[in-house]
Structure formats: C-alpha cells, structure tokens
C-alpha positions in Angstrom: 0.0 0.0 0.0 1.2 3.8 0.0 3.1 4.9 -2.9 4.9 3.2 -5.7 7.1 4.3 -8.1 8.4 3.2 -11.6 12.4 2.6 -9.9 14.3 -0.5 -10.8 12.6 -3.7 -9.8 13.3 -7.5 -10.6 11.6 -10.5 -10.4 12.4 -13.5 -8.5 10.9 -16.5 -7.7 9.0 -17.5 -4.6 9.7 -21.4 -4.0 8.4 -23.9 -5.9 5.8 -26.3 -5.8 4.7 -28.7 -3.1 5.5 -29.1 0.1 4.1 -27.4 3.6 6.7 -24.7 3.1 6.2 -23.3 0.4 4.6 -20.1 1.8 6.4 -19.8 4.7 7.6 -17.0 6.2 8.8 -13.7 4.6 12.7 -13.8 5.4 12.3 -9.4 5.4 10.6 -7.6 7.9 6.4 -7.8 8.1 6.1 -3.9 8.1 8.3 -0.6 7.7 11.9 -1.3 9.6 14.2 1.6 9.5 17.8 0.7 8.6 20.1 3.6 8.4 18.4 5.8 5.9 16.4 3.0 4.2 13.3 1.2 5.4 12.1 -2.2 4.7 8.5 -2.8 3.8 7.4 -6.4 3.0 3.5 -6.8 1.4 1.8 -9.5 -0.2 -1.2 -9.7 -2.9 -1.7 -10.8 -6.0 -4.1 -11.7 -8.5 -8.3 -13.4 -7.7 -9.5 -14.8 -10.4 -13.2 -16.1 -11.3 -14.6 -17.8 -14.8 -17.7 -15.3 -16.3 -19.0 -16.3 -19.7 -16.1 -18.6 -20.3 -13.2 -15.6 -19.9 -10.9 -15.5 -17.0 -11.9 -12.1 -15.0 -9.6 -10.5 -12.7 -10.5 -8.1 -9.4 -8.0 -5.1 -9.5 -8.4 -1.9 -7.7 -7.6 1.5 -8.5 -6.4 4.5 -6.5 -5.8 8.1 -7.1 -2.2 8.9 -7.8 -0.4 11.8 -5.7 -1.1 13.8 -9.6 -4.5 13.3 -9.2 -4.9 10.2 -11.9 -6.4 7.0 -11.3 -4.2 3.9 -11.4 -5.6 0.4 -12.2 -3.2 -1.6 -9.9 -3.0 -5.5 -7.8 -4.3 -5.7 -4.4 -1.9 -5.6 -2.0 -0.5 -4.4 1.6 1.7 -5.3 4.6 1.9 -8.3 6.4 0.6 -8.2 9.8 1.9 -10.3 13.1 2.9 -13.3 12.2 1.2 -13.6 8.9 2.8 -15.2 6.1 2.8 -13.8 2.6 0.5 -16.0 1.5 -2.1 -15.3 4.5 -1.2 -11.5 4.2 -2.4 -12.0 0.4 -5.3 -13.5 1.3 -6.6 -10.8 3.7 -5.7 -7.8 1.6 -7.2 -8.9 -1.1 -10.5 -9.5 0.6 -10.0 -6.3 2.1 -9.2 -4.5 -0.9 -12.0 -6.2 -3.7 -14.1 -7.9 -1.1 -13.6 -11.2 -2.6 -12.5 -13.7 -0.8 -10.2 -16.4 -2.7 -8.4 -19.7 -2.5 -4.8 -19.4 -3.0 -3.1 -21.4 -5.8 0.2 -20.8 -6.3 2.6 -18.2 -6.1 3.5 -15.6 -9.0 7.3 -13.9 -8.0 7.8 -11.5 -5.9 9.1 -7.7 -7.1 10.9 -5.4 -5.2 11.4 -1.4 -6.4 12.4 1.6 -3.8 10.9 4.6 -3.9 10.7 8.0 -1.2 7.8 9.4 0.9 7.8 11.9 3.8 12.2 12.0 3.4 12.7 8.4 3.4 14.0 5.9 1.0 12.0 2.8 1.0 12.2 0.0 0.1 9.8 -2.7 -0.7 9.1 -6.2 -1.3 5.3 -7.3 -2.7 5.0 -11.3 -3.0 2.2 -12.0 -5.4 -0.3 -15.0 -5.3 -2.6 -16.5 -7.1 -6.4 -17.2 -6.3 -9.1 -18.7 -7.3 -12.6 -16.5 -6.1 -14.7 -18.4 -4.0 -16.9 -15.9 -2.7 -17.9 -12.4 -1.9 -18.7 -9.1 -3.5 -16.8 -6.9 -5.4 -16.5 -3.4 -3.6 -14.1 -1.4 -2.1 -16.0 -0.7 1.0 -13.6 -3.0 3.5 -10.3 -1.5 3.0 -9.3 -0.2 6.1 -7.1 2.8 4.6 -9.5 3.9 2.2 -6.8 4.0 -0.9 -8.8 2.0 -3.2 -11.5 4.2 -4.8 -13.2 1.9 -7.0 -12.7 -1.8 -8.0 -13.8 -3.5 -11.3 -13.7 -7.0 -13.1 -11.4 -6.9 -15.6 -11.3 -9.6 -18.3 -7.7 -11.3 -18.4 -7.0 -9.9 -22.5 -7.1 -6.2 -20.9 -4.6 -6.4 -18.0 -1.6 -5.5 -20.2 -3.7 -2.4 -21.5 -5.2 -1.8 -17.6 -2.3 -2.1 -15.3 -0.3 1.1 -14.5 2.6 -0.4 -13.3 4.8 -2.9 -15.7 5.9 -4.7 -12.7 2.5 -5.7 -12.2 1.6 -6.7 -16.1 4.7 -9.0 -15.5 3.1 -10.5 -12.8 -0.1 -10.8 -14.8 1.7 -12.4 -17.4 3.2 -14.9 -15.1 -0.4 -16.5 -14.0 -0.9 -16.8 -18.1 -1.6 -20.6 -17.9 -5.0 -20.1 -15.6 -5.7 -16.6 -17.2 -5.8 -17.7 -20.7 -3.6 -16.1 -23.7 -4.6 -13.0 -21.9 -2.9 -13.0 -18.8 
C-alpha cells in the first residue's frame, strides 16, 4: 500500500511447488523497519480470479495517484503479526476487492524503492494467485480507504489496464490459468 514508483525492480521467484513450506515465512521484515536511511517494507497480494461467460476475469483496484490520476493496480499491503505472505495476500485482497479467494500458487515476488515523507523505502510485494470463492466486489472493506473503485477486468485487458509494468509481468506470469490474456 502507500506509494509506488516506476524505480528499478526485478523479479524472482518465490519457491516452488509442493510441500508445507512453500509459503512460509517472509525472510524481510512484516512492516516498515528503519535501517540507516532505508526502510524495509514487506507486502503480499496478488491476483483473484473467477470464470464469467467462459473468460478468466480479474478483481484489480484503483487509487488516485499523488497527480490526481487514477491507477488500475493489484491488491496488496503489509503483512501483519505473524502472517505469512501467503495469508497476508489472502486478507488484503478481501479487504481491498471484497472477494474472498483460495490461493493457488505463487507468481514472484518484485521489489522497487521509492521516497515518501524524506525516506528511501524499500519494498518487497509477494504476489499470489487465487481462485474466487466468494464475496462481492467493492471497495468498501479496505481499512485505509486507498482504493476508490474496483472492477472485473477480463484477463485480454490487464496488459492495456495495469499502470505499473511490474505488475503486467506478474499478470503475465499466471498466463496458464488466465488464458492467452494473462
């Protein structure tokens, strides 16, 4: 959650398939951690996905930018207590759409760094994906009010619809349940 920026971010991996493990615990710091002049941040979120009229449909949210433009973006936020990422991703997205989803595998994680009120951040998002089960789409539950309006968006339009290409590669990465759109 909070501000984003274009800055250099990578890809990498979150662990593979199988095993009780594999969404275990972030190895960064759940929330902001100063360091020096840096501070840590550590979200999760991702991508919920449901079937309508045979096209895989995303929930994304968008919030206002600090120019005043809407941004299409994934759910996400910080990890809280002893949440794992995968948990984390779970709750925020419910939070943030008001759908509620099964996770199904993990996507990558990015990281980018960016500044807000003098400090340099830094921040890890691990993305998941799920598989809707339930609830309806809204923005009503998310506790920090940042997302002003969610939507549906078929999985051909998330390259077009994303603001942030860190995001689309993420999109890109669930392809195989999305459909040659994702």
């Amino acid at each position: 959650m909070g501000s984003r920026a274009a800055g250099s971010a990578h890809e990498r991996p979150l662990p593979g398939r199988g095993g009780p493990r594999e969404h275990g615990r972030a190895p960064r710091s759940r929330g902001p951690r100063a360091r020096g002049a840096t501070v840590e941040e550590t979200s999760a979120g991702g991508l919920v996905v449901r079937e309508a009229d045979g096209v895989a449909q995303v929930a994304l949210i968008a919030r206002v930018n600090r120019a005043g433009r809407l941004e299409w973006c994934l759910p996400k936020g910080h990890l809280e207590g002893e949440e794992t990422p995968v948990e984390a991703a779970v709750r925020e997205i419910a939070e943030e759409t008001g759908i509620v989803g099964d996770p199904v595998r993990p996507l990558g994680t990015i990281d980018y760094w960016f500044t807000a009120e003098g400090r340099r951040i830094h921040k890890t998002v691990h993305h998941f994906l799920l598989r809707a089960t339930g609830g309806r789409l809204g923005v009503e539950g998310d506790p920090d009010a940042e997302a002003v309006e969610a939507a549906w968006v078929p999985a051909p339009e998330l390259e077009r619809r994303l603001a942030f290409p860190n995001e689309r590669r993420i999109a890109r990465a669930a392809g195989d349940l999305l459909g040659d759109g994702g």
